[in-house]
C-alpha positions as CSV (number, residue, x, y, z in Angstrom):
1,X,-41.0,-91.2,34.6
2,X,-37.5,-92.7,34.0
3,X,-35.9,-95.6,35.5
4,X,-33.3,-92.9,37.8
5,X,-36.5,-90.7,39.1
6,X,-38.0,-93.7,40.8
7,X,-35.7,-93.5,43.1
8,X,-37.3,-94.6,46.9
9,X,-36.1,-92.0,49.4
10,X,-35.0,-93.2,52.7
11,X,-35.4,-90.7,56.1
12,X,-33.0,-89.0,57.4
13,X,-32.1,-90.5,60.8
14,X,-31.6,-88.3,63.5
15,X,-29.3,-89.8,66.2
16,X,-28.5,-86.7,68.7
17,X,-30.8,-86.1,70.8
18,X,-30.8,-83.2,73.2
19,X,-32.6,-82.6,76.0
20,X,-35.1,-79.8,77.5
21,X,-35.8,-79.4,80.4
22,X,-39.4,-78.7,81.4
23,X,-42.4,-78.1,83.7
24,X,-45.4,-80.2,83.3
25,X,-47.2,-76.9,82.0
26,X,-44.5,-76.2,79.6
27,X,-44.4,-79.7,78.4
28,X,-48.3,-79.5,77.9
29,X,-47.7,-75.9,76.1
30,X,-45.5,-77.3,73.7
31,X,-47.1,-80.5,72.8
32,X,-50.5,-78.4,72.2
33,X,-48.6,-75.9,69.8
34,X,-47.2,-78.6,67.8
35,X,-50.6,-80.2,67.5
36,X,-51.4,-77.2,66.0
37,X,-48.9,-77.2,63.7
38,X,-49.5,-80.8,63.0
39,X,-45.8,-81.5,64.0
40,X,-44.0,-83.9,66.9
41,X,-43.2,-82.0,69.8
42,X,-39.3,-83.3,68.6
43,X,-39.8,-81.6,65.4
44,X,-41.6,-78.6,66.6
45,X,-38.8,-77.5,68.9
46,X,-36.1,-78.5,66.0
47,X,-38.0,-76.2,64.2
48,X,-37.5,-74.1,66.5
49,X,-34.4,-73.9,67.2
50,X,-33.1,-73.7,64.0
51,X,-35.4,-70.6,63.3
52,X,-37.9,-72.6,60.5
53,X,-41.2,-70.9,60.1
54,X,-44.3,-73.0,61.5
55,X,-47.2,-72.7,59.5
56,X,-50.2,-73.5,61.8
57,X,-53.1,-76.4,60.4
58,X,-55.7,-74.7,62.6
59,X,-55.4,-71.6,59.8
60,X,-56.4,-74.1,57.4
61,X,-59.1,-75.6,58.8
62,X,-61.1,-72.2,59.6
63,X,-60.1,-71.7,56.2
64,X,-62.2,-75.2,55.2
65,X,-64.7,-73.7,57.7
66,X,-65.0,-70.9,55.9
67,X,-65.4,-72.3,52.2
68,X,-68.0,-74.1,53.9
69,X,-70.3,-70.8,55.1
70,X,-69.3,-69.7,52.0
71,X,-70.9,-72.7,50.4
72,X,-74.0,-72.1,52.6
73,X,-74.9,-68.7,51.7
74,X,-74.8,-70.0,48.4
75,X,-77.0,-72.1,48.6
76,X,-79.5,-69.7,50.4
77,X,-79.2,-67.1,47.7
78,X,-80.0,-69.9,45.4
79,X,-83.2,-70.9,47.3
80,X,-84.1,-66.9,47.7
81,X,-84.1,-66.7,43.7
82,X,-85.8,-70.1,43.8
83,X,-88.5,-68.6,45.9
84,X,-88.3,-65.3,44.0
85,X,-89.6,-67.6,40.9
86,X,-91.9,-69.5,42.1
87,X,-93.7,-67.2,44.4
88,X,-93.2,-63.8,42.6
89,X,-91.9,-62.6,45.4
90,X,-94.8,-62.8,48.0
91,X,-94.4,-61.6,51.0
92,X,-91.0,-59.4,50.7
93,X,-90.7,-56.4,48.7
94,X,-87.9,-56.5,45.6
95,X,-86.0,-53.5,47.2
96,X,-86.0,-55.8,50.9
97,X,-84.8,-58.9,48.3
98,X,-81.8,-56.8,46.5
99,X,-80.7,-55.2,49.2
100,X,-80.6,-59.0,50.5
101,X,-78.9,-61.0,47.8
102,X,-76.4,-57.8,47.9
103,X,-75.9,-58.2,51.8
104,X,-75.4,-62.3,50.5
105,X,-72.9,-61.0,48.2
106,X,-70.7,-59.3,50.3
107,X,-70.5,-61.6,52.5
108,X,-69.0,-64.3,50.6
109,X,-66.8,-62.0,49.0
110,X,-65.6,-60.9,52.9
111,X,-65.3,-64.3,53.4
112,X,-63.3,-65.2,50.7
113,X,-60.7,-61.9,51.3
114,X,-60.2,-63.7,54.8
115,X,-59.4,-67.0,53.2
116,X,-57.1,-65.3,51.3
117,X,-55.4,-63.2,54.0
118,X,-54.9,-67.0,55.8
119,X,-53.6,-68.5,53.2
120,X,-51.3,-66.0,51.8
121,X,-49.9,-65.0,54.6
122,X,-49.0,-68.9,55.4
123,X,-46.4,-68.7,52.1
């Protein structure tokens, strides 16, 4: 970095407020959607108002929710083939066990085609 890049950045002050007028619901409304959108309830409604998309943080957490199952079944295919080593496969049939670590398969990739779908459509 240069000396000019290290510039500090000072925020933008904003000095006009305006009011809204509200019901206790409402006001309870609002302030739970811009929770959810990790934003003030001043910022969410400037947002708003000047027509700025609001990209939701809930979205991203099922989609950490979802890496994590995803993780999961993972690690149980692992153990399966772990077991499938060990034990030669006593007690299951190797039809029942592909048709198992193909059910594990699809799920993950189901899962990961919905962590997609939040994600891209966030952009």
């Amino acid at each position: 970095m240069t000396e000019g890049t290290k510039r500090k950045t000072t925020p933008r002050r904003r000095g006009k407020p305006i009011e809204v007028w509200v019901t206790d619901g409402e006001k309870v409304v609002i302030t739970e959607r811009a929770e959810e959108a990790g934003m003030s309830r001043s910022g969410y409604l400037r947002a708003l108002g000047l027509n700025t998309r609001i990209h939701s943080v809930v979205d991203l957490k099922a989609v950490a929710d979802l890496g994590k199952i995803s993780g999961d079944l993972g690690r149980v295919a692992g153990l399966l083939k772990l077991w499938l080593s060990e034990k030669n496969g006593q007690g299951a049939s190797s039809a029942e066990i592909e048709r198992m670590m193909v059910e594990f398969r699809e799920s993950q990739a189901g899962i990961r085609e919905k962590m997609s779908a939040i994600v891209f459509a966030r952009k």
